[in-house]
Backbone bond lengths (Angstrom), bond angles and torsions (degrees), N, CA, C in turn:
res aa  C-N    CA-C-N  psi(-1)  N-CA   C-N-CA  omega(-1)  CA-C   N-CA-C  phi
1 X - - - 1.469 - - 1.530 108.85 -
2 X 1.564 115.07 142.62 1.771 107.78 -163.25 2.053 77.97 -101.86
3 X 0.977 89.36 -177.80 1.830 122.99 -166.51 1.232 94.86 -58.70
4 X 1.377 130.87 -72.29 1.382 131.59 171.61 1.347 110.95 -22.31
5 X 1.401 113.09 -63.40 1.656 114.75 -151.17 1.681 82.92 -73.51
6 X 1.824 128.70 -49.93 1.543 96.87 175.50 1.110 141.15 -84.05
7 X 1.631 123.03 12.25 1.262 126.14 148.06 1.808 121.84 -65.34
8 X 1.471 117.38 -26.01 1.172 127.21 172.95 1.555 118.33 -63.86
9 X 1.577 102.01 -38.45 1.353 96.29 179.47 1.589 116.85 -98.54
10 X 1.513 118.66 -19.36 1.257 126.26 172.30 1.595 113.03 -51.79
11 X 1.356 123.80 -54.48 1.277 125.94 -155.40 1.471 97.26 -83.50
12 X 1.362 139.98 -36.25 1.502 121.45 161.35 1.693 127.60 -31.94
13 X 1.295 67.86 -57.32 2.012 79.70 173.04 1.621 129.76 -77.42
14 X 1.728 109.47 6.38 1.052 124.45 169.47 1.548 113.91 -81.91
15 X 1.633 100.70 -46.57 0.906 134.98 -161.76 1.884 109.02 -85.96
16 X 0.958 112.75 -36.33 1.660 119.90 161.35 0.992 115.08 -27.72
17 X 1.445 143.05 -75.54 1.613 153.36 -173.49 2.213 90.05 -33.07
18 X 1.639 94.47 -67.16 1.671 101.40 -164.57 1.624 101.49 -54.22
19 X 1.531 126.94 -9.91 1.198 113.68 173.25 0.945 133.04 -85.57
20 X 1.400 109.31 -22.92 1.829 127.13 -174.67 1.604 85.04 -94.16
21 X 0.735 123.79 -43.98 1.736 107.09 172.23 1.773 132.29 -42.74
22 X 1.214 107.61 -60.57 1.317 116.12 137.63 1.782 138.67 -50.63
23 X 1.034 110.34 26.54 1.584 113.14 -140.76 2.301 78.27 -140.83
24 X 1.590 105.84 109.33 1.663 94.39 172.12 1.526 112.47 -45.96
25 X 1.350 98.69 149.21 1.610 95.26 156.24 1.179 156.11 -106.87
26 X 1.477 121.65 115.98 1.537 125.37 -141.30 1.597 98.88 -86.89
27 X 1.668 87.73 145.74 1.405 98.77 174.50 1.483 123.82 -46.78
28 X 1.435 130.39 156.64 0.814 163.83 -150.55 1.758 105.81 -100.37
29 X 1.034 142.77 133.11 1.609 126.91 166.17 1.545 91.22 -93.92
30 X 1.584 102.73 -171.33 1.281 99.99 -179.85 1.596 127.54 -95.96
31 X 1.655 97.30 -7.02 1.573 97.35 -176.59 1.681 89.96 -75.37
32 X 1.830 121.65 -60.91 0.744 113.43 159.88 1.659 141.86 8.83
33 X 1.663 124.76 -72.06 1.096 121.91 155.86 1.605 125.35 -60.46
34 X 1.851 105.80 -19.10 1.705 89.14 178.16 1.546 118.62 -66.98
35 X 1.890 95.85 -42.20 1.283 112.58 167.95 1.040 132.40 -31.71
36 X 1.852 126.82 -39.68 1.460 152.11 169.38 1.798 89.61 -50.35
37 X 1.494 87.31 -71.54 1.635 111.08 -150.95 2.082 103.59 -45.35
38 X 1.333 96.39 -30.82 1.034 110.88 -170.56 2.004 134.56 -52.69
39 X 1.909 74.43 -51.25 1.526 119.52 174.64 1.828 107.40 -84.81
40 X 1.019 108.31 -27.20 1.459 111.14 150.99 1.461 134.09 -61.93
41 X 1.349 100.46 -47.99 1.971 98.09 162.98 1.422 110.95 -85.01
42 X 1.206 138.36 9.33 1.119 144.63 -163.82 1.464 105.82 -90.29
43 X 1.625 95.47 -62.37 1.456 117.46 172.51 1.584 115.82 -62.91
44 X 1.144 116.10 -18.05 1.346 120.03 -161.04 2.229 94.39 -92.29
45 X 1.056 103.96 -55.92 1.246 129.03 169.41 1.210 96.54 -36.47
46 X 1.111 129.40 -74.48 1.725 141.79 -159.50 1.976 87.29 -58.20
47 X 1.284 124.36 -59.55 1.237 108.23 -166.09 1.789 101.83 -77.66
48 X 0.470 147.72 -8.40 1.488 126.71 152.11 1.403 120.57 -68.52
49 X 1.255 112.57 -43.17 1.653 109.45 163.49 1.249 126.73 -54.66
50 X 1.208 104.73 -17.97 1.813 101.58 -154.42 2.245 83.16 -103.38
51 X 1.643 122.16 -21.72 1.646 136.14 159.71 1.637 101.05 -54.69
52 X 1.132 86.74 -60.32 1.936 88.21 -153.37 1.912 86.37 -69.66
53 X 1.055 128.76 -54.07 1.382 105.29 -178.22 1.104 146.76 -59.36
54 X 2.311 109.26 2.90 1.211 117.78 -152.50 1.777 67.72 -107.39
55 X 1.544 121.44 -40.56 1.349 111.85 -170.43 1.307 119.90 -68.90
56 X 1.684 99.65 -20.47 1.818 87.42 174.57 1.875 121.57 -72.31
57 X 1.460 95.92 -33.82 2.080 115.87 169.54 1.769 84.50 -40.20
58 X 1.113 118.14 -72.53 1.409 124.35 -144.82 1.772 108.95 -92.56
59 X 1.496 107.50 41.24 1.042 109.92 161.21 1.946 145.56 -47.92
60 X 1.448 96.37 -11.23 1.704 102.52 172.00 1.242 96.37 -77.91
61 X 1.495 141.31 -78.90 0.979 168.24 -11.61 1.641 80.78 -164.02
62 X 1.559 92.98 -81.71 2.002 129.43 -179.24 1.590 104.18 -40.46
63 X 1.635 104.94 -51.07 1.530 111.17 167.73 0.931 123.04 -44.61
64 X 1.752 122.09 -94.57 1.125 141.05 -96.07 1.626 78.29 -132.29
65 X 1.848 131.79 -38.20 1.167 112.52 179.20 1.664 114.14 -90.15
66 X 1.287 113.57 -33.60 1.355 119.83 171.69 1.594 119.36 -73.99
67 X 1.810 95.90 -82.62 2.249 93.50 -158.03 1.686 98.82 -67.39
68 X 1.127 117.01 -27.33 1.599 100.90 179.14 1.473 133.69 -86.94
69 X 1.165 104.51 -1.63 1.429 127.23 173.25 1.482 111.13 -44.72
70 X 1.496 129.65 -95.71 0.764 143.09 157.25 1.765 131.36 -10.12
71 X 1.343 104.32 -8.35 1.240 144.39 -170.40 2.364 105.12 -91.45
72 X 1.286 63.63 -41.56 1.979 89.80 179.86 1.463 127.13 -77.09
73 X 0.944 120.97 121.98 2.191 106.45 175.54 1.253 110.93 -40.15
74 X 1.617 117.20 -50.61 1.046 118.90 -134.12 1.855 88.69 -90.36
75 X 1.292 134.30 25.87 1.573 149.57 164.99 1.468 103.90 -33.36
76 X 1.169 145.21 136.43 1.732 136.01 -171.48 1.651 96.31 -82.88
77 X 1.709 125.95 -3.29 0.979 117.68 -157.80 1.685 90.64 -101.64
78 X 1.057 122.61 -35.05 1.332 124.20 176.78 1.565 118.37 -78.26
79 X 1.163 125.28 -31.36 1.504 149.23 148.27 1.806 97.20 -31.47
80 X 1.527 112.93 -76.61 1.605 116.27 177.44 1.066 117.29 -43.27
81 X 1.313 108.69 -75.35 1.728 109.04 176.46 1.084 138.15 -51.34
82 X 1.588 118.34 -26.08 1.464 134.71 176.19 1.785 97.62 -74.10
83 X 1.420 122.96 -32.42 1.240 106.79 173.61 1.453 112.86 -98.28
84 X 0.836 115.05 -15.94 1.848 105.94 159.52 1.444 130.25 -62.56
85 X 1.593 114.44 -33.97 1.316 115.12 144.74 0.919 141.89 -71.20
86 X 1.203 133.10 -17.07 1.756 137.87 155.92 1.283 94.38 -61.24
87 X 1.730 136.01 -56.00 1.486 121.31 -160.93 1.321 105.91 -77.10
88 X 1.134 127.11 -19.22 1.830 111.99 164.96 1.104 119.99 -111.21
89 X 1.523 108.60 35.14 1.508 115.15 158.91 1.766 116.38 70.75
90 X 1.597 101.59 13.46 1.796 89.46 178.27 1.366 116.50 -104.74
91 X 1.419 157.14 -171.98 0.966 140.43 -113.86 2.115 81.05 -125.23
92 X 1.424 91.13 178.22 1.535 104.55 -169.04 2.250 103.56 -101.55
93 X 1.841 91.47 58.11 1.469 92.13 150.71 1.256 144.90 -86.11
94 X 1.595 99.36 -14.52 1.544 125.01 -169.28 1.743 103.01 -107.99
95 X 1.521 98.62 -0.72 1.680 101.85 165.01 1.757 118.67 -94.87
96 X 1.219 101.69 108.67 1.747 119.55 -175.34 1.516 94.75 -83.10
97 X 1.469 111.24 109.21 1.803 120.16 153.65 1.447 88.42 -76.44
98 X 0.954 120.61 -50.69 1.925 117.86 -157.00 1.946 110.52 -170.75
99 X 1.499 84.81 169.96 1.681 58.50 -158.29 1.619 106.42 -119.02
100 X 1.717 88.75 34.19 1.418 100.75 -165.06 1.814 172.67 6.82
101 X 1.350 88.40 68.61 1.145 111.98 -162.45 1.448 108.33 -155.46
102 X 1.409 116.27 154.38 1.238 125.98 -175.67 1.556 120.94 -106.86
103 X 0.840 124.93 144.69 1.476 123.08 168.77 1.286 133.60 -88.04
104 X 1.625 130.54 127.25 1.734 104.87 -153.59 1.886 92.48 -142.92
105 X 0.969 127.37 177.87 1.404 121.29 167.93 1.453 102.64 -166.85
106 X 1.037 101.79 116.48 1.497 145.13 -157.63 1.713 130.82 -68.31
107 X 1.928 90.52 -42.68 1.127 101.92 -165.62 1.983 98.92 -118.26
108 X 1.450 130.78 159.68 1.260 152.10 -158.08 1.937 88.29 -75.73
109 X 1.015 133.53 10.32 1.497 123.07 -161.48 1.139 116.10 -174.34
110 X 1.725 94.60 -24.27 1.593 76.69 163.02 1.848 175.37 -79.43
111 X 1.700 85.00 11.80 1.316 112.95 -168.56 1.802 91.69 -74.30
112 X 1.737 104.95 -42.27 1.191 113.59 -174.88 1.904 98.19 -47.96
113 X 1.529 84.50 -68.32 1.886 79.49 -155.39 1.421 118.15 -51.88
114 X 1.256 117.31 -16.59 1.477 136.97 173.10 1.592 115.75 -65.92
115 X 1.447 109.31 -25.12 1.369 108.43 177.16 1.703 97.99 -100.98
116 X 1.331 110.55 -13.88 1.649 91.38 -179.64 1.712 105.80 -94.84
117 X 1.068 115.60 -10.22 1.692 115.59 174.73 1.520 107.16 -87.52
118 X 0.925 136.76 -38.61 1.540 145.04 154.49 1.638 112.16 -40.82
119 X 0.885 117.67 -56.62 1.858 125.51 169.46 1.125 98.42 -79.89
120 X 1.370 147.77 -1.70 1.164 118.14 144.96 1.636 134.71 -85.98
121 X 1.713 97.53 -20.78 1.217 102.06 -175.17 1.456 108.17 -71.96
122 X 1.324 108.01 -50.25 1.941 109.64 159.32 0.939 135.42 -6.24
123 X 1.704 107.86 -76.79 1.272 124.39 167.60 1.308 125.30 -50.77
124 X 1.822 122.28 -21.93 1.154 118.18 -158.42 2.082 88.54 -102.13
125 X 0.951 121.46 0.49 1.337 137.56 -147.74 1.878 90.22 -115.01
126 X 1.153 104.09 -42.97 1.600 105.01 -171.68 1.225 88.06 -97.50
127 X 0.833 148.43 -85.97 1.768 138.94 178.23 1.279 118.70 4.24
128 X 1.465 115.65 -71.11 1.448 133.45 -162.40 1.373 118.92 -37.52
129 X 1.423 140.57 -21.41 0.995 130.01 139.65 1.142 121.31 -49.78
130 X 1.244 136.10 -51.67 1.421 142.81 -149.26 1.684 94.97 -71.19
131 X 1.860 105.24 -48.51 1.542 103.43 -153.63 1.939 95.17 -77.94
132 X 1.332 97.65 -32.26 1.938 93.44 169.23 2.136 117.88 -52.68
133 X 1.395 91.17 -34.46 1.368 91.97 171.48 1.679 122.50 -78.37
134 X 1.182 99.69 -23.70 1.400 124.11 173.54 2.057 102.68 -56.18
135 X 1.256 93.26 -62.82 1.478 98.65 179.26 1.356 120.88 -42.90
136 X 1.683 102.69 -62.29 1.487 122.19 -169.37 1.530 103.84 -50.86
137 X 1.243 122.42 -33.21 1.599 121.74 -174.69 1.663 90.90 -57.98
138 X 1.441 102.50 -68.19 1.340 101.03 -168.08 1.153 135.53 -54.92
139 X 1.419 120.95 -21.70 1.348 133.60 -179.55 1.747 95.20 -90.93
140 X 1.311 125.29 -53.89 1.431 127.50 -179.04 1.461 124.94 -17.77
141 X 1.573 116.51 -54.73 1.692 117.16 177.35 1.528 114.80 -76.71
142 X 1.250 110.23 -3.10 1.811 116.79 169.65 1.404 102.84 -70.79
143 X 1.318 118.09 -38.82 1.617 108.69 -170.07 1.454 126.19 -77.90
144 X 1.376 112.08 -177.00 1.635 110.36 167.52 1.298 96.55 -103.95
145 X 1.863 113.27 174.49 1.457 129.11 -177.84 1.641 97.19 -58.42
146 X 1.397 112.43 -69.30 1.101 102.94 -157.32 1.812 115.23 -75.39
147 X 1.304 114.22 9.82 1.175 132.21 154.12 1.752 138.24 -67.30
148 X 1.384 111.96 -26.53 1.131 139.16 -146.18 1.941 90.34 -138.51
149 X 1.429 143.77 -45.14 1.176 144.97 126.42 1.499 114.56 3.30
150 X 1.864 99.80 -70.07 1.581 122.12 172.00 1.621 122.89 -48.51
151 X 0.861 112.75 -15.16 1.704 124.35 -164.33 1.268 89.71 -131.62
152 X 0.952 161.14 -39.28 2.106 147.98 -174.50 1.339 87.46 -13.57
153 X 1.164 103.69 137.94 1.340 136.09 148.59 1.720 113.87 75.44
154 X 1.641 100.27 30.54 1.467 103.04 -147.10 2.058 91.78 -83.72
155 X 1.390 104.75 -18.88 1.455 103.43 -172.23 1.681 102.49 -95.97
156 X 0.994 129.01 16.37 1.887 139.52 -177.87 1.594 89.28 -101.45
157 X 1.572 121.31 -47.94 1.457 126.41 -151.62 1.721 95.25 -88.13
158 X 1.025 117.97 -32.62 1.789 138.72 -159.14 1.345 93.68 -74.90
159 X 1.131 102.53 -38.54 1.726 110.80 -168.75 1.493 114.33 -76.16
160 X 1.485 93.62 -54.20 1.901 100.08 -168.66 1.208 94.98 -80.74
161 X 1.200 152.27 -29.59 1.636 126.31 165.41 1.373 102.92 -67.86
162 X 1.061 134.50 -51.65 1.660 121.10 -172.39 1.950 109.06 -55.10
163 X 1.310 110.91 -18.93 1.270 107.83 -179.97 1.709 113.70 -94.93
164 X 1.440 92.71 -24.25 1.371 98.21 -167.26 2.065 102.82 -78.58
165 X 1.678 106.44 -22.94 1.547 123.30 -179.53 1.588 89.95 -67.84
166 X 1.407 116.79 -37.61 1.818 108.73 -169.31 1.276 123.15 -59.58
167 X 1.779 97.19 -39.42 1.341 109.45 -173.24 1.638 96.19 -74.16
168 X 0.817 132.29 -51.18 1.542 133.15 -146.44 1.585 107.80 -82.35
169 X 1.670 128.94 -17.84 1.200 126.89 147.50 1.232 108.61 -75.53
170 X 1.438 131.50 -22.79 1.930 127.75 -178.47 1.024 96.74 -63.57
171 X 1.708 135.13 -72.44 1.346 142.35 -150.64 1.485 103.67 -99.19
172 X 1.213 128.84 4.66 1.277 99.96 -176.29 2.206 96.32 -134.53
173 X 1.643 82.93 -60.39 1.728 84.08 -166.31 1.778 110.79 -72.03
174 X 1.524 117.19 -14.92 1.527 114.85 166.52 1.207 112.68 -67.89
175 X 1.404 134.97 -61.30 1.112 128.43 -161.21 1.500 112.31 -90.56
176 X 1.317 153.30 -25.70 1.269 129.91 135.20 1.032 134.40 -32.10
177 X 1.639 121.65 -33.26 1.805 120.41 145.77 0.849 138.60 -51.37
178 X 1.236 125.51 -47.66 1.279 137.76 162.95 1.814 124.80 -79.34
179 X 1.259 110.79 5.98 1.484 127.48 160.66 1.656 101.20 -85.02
180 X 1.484 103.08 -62.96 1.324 101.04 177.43 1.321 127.50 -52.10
181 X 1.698 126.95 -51.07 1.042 88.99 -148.05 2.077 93.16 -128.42
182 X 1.707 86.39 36.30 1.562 111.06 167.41 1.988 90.37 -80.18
183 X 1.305 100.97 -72.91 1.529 100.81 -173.80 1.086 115.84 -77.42
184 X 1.723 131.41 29.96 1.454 122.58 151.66 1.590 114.24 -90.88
185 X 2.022 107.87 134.92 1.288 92.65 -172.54 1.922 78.66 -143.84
186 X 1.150 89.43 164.76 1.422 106.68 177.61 1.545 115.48 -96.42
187 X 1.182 116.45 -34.37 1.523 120.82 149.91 1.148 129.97 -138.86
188 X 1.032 144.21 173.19 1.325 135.18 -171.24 1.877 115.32 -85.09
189 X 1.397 96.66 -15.03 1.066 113.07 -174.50 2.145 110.03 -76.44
190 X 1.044 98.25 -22.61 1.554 113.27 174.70 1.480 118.57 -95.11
191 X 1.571 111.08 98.31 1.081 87.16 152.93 1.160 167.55 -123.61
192 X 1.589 163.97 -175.24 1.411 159.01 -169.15 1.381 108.96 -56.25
193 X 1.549 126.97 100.08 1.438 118.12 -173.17 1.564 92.07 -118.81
194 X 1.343 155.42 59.01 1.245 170.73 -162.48 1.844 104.08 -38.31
195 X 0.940 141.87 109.90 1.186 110.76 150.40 1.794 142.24 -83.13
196 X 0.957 121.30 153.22 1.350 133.28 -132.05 1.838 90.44 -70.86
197 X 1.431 122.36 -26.88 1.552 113.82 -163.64 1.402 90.25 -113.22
198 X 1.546 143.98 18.81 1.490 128.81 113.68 1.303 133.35 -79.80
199 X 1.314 122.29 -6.37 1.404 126.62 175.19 1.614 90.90 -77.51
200 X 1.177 116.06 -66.81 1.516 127.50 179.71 1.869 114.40 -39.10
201 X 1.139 105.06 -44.23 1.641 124.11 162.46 1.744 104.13 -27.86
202 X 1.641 97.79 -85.28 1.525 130.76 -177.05 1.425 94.64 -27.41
203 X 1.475 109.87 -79.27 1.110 106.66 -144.84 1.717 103.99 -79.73
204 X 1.089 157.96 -18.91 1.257 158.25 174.18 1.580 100.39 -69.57
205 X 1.177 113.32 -76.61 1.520 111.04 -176.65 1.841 117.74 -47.59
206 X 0.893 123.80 -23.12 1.883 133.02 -175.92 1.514 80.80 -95.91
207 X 1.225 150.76 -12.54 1.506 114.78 -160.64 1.790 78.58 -120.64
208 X 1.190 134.89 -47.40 1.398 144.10 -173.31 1.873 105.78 -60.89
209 X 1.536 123.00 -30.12 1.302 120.77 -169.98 1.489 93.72 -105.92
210 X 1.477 118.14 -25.05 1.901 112.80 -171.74 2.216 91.06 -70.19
211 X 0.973 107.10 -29.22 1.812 133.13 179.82 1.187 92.67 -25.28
212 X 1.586 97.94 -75.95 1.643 131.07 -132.59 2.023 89.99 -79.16
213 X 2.047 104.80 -56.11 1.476 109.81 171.98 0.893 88.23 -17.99
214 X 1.347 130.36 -90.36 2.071 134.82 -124.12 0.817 104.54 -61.01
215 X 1.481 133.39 -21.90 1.882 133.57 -172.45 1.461 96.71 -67.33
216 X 1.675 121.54 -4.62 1.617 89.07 -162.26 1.575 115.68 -78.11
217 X 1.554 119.73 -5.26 1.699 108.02 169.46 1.766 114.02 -52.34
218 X 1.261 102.28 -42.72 1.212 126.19 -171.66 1.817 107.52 -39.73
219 X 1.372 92.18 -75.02 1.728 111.86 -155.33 1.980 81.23 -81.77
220 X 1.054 125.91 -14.77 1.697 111.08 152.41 0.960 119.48 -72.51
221 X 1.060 145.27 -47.11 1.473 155.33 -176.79 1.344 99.83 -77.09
222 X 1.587 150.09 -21.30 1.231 119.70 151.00 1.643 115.09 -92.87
223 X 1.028 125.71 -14.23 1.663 118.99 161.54 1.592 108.73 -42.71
224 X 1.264 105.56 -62.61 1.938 116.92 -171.28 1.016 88.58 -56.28
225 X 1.352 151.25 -45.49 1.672 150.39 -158.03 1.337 95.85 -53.29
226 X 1.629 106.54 -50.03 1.823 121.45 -148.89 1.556 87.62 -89.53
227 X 1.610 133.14 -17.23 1.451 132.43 -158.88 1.399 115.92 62.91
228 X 1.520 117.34 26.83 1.519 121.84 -170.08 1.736 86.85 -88.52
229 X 1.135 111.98 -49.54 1.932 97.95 -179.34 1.583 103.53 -126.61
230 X 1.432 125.64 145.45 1.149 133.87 -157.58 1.954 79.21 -141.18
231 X 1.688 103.20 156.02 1.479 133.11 -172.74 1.483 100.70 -57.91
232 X 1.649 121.77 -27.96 1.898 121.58 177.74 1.553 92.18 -51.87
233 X 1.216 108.45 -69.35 1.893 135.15 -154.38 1.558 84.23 -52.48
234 X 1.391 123.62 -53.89 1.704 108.69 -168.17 1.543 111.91 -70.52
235 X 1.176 124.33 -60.30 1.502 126.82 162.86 1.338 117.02 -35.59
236 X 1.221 147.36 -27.78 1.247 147.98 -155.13 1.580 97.51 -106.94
237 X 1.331 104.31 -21.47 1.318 93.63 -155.13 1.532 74.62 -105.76
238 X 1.568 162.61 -30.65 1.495 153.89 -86.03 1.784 77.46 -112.56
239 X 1.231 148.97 -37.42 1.576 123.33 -161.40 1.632 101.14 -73.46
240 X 1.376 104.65 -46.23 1.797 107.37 162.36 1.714 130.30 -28.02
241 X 1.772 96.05 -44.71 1.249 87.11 -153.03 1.471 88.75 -105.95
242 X 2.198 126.66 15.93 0.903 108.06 159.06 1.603 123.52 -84.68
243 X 1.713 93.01 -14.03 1.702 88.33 -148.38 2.099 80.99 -90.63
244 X 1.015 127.42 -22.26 1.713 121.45 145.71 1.575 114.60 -17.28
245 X 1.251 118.30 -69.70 1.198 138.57 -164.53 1.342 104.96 -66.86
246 X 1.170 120.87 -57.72 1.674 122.82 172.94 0.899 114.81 -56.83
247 X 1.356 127.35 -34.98 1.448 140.60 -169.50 1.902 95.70 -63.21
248 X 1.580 109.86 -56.21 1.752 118.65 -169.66 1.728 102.93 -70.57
249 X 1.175 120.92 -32.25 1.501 118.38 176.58 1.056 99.68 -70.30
250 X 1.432 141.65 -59.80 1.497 157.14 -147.46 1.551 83.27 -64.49
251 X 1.609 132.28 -52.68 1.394 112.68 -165.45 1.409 106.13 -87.36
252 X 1.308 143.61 -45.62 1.151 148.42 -127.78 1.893 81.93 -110.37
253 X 1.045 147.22 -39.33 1.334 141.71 178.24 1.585 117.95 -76.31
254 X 1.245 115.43 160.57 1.778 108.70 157.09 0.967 103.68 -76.68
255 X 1.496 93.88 161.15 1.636 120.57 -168.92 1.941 115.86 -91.43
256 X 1.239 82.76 69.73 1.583 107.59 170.87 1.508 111.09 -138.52
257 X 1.487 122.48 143.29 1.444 127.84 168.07 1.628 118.58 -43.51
258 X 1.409 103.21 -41.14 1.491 92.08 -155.32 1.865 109.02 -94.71
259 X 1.238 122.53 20.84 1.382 161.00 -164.13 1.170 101.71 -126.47
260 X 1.418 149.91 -88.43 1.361 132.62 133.16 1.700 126.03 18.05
261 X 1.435 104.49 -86.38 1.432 103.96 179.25 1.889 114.33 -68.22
262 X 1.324 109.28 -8.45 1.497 105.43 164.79 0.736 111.78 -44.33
263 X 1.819 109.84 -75.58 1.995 124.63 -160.50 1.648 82.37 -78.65
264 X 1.223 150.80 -56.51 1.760 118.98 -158.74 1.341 135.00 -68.73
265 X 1.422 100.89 -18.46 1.656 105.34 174.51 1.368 119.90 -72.99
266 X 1.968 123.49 -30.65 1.249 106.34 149.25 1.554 146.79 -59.60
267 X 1.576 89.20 -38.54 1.474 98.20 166.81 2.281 123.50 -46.74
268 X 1.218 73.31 -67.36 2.188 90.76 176.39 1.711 96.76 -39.78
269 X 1.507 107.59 -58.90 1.683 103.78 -173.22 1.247 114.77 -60.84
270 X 1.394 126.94 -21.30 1.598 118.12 170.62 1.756 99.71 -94.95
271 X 0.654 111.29 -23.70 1.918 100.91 165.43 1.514 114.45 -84.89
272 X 1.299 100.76 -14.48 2.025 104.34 151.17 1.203 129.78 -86.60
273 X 1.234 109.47 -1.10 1.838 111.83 -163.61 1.722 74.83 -117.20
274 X 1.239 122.91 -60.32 1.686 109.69 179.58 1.927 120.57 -8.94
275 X 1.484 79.09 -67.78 1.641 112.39 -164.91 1.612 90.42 -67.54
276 X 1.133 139.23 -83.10 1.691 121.94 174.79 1.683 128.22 -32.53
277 X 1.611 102.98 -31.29 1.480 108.09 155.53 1.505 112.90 -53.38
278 X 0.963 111.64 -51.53 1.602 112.70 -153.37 1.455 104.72 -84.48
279 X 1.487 114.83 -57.89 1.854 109.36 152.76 1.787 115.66 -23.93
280 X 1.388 129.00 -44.84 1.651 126.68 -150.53 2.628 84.22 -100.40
281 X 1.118 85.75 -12.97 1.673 79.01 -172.30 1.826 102.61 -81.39
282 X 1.546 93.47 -45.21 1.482 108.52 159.74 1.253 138.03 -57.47
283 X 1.166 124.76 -31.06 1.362 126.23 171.87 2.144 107.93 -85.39
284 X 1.227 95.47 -41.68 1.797 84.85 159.89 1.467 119.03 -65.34
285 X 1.457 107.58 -38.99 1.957 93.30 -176.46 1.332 98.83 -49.28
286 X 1.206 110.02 -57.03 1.823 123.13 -156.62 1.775 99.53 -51.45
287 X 1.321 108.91 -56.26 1.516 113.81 179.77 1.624 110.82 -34.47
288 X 1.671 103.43 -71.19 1.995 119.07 170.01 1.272 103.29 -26.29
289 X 1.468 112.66 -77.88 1.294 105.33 -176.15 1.277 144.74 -56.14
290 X 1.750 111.66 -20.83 1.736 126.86 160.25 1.432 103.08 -51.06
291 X 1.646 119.11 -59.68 1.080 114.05 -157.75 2.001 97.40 -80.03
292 X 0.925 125.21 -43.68 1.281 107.37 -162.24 1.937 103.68 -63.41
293 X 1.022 117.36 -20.72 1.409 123.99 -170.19 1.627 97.69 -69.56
294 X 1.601 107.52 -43.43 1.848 114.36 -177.78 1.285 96.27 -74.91
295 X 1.036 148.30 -25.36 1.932 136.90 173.95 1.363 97.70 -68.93
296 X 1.498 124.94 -24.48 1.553 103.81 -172.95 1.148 114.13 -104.44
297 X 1.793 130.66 24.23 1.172 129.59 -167.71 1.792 99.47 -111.72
């Protein structure tokens, strides 16, 4: 074939994608969408595998600079706080000499399985944007324009609180746990011999569920979408969902006030930003509906 004839046939097929683009879009059957749905966890799957396997290669790193950190005095989180209490003059609880306790592992394999549940949580941790974007494709051609308008940017926002929940159980709600209740002993005569797949426990689960917390603007802001909860239902309910909150600091913190108001003041401010979500979703429905009611008069 001379150049012509494959420039003739090349540029159709360049040009294909811009046609189906322009091209309405026909419904879907239903195997059809499983098929979508399918290739959606598929893809989503593949990028966590392809995370957890870069974290298992880079096993010092995942270790020794990340999950065991916190494990150490010299933690930047205990470093902060230990000097924030000297500068406002309160006593040296938030100062880590050590965080007493040992690390031990118990079982013939388990260092192994400990490094393969750790690279997984990683991977599933570095992903999570990707697999939230993963969704939005899929959920995306279900909507209308001015439906889909409503949600912009809903997987940018999904993300940085779910990352910003990671950090804030990493640096804040792991290692006050493990300050606490490394140096809680019942006598002095006992001591803290930790094993290695509850230390590993602690810290994955507080950094993976503090994650999930931060989504709650999110999954408010699509309830009000659906009108399943409106800003009355959050306010009415807000002394509930403080003394909740005290209730999860009160366990998961030491038993001091100002440890307490650490982990609750983030919490309340995202159950305050909820409730202003849901007020600003409400005052546009109400708007739509003023005006669409005056087009029909």
């Amino acid at each position: 074939m001379n150049r012509a004839g494959a420039r003739f046939y090349l540029w159709p097929g360049l040009l294909w994608p811009l046609v189906r683009m322009t091209e309405p879009r026909k419904e879907l059957t239903f195997l059809q969408h499983l098929e979508a749905l399918r290739w959606t966890l598929i893809r989503s799957a593949v990028a966590v595998v392809v995370g957890m396997v870069v974290a298992f290669i880079y096993k010092d790193i995942v270790f020794d600079t990340i999950i065991l950190a916190p494990q150490r005095a010299d933690f930047i989180t205990y470093r902060v706080f230990c000097q924030l209490s000297l500068k406002f003059g309160l006593d040296r609880s938030f100062c880590a000499d050590s965080t007493g306790f040992t690390l031990m592992n118990t079982a013939m394999s388990g260092q192994f399985m400990v490094h393969i549940m750790v690279s997984f949580v990683v991977g599933l941790i570095v992903a999570f944007p990707y697999i939230l974007w993963e969704l939005w494709r899929f959920i995306k051609p279900a909507l209308a324009s001015t439906e889909q308008r409503a949600v912009r940017g809903v997987v940018f926002f999904a993300s940085l609180l779910f990352m910003l929940g990671v950090s804030f159980g990493y640096y804040v709600l792991a290692p006050m746990s493990i300050q606490f209740l490394g140096t809680y002993t019942v006598s002095a005569s006992v001591p803290n011999l930790v094993d290695l797949n509850s230390y590993i426990g602690t810290i994955t689960s507080l950094t993976l569920w503090t994650g999930l917390v931060f989504e709650l603007p999110m999954v408010v802001y699509f309830l009000a979408r659906t009108g399943l909860v409106g800003p009355g239902f959050l306010r009415s309910y807000r002394r509930h969902a403080y003394v909740g909150i005290l209730l999860i600091a009160a366990i998961i913190t030491p038993p001091d006030v100002s440890s307490q108001l650490i982990i609750s003041v983030p919490l309340i401010a995202l159950y305050e930003l909820s409730i202003l979500l849901a007020a600003r979703i409400q005052r546009s429905t109400d708007r739509a509906a003023g005006t669409a009611k005056a087009a029909t008069r």
